[in-house]
C-alpha positions in Angstrom: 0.0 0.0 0.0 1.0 3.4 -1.3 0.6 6.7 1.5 -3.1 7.2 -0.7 -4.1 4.3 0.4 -4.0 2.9 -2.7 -1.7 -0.7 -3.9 1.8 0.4 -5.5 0.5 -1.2 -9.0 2.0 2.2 -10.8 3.5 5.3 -9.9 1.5 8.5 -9.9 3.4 9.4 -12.8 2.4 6.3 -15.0 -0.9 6.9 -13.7 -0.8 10.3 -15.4 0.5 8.9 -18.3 -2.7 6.3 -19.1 -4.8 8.5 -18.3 -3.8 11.1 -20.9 -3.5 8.5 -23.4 -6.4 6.6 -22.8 -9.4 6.4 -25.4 -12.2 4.9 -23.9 -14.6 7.7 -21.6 -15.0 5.6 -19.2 -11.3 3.9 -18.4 -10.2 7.7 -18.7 -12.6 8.7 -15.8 -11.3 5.8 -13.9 -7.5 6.5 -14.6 -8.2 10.4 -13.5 -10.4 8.9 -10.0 -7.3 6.3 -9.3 -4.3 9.1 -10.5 -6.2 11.3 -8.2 -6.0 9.1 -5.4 -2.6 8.3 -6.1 -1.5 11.8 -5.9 -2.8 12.0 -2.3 -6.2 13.6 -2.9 -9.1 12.8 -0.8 -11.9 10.5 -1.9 -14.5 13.2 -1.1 -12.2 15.5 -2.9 -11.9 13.1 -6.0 -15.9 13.2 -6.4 -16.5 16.8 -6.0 -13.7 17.4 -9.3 -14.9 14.4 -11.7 -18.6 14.5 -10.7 -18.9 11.1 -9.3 -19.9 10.0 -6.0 -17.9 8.9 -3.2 -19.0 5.5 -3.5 -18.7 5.0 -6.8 -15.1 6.8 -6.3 -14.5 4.3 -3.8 -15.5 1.0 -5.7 -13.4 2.4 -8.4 -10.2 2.1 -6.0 -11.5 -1.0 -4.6 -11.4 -2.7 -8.3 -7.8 -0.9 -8.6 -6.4 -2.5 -5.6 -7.8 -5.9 -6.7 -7.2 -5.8 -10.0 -4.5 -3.1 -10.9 -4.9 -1.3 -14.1 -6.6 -4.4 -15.7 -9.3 -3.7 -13.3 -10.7 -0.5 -14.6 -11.9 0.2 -17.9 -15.8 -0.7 -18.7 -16.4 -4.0 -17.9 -20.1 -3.8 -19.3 -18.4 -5.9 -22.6 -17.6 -8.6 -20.5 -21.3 -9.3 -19.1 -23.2 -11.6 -20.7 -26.8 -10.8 -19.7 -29.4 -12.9 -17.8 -29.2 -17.2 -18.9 -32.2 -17.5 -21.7 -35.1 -18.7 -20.6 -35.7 -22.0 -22.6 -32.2 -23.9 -22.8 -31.3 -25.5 -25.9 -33.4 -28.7 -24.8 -36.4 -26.9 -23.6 -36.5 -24.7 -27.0 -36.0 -28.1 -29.4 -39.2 -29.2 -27.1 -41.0 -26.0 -27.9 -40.5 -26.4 -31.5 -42.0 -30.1 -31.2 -44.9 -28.9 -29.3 -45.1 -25.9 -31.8 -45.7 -28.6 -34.9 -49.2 -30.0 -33.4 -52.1 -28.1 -32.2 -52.4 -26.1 -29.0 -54.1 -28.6 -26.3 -57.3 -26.1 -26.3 -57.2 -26.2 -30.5 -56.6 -23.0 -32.5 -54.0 -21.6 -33.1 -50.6 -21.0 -31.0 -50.4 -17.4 -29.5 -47.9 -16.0 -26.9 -49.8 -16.6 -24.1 -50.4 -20.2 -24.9 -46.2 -20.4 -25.5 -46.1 -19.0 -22.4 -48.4 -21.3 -20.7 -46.9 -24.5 -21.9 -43.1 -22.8 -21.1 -44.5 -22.4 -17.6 -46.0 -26.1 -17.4 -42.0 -27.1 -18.7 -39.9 -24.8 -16.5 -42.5 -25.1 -12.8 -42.4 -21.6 -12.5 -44.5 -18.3 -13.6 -44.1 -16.9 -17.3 -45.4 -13.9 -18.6 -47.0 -14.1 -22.0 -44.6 -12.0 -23.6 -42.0 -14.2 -23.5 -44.1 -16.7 -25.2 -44.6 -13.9 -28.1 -40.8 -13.5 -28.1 -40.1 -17.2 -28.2 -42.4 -17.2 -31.2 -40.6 -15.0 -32.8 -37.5 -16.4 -31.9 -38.4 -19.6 -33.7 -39.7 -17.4 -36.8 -43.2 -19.3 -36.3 -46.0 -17.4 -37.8 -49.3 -18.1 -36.7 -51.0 -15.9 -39.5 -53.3 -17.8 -42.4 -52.5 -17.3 -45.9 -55.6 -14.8 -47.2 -58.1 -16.7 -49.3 -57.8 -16.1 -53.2 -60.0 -13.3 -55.0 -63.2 -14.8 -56.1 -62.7 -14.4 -59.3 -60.0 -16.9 -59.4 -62.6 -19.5 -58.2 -63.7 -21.9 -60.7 -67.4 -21.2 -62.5 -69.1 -24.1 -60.2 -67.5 -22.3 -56.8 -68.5 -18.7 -58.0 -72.1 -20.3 -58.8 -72.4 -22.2 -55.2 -71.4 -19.3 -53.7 -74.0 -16.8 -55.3 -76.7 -19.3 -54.1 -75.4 -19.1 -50.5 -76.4 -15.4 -50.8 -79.4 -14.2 -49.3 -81.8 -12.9 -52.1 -81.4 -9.2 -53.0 -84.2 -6.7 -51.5 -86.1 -5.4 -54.2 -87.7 -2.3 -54.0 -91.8 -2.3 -55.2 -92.0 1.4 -55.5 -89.2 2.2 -57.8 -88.9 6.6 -57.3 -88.8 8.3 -60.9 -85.8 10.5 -60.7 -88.2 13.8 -61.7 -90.9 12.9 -59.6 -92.1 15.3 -56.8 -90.1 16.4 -54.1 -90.5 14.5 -50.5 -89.1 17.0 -48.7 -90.6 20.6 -47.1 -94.5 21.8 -47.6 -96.0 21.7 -51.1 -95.6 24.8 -53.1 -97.5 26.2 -56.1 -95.7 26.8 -59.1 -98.8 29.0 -61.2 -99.4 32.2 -61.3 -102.4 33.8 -59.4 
């Protein structure tokens, strides 16, 4: 340990050194927090000129002494997220169950993934996740759109007409001249 507190990894003047060369924002900021320190500034002092807090000041000298130089620098690269849901089993399973019918018929739909994902895994799944496994597995549920009518063969376009209701026809056809329907009566002669 170094007077600041800090382990001997490098000198204050090394320290300086990275920091001015450094590319990366956020190793910078951490080469200025731990050259800083080094230099024998206070932690309280070393948040009040770089904007940071003292804890986070602190944690950033904690992964110095741990680590030395190698451990600053943004370590976000390194992290790699939350372990998927459905494992490579469970999803090969999904895509089997995906093949047949739902067990209530229809079609399959996120919450119903999310249903039978719950049913595999003994625990609580929200429906999106069924929606996003869907998608994951590039299944479509849509239903191709049926073909213009036209395209129908002349026996189909005849069955279908018949399944028509018959067409209202209107008894008293109104000549386009005839009188008016609307407002009082009015006189047109002179008198």
């Amino acid at each position: 340990m170094s007077a600041s507190g800090l382990a001997a990894h490098l000198s204050p003047a090394e320290l300086g050194q990275r920091y001015r060369a450094a590319r990366s924002p956020v190793e910078r900021s951490h080469l200025q927090i731990i050259w800083l320190l080094s230099r024998g500034r206070s932690e309280r002092e070393v948040a009040r000129v770089t904007g940071y807090g003292r804890r986070w000041v602190g944690e950033v000298a904690r992964r110095y002494d741990e680590g030395g130089p190698d451990g600053l620098g943004d370590r976000r690269r390194g992290n790699a997220g939350a372990k998927p849901l459905l494992g490579a089993e469970d999803e090969a399973a999904l895509r089997v169950a995906l093949a047949e019918p739902p067990a209530d018929g229809g079609l399959w739909t996120g919450p119903k993934v999310a249903t039978w994902m719950a049913a595999r895994l003994g625990r609580k799944v929200w429906p999106q996740r069924g929606w996003d496994h869907l998608e994951k597995l590039d299944y479509s549920a849509q239903r191709p759109r049926p073909r213009h009518a036209e395209a129908a063969s002349l026996e189909e376009q005849a069955a279908y007409k018949k399944s028509w209701p018959p067409r209202w026809t209107s008894t008293a056809r109104r000549s386009p001249g005839g009188p008016s329907r609307c407002g009082r009566s009015t006189s047109t002669g002179s008198g």
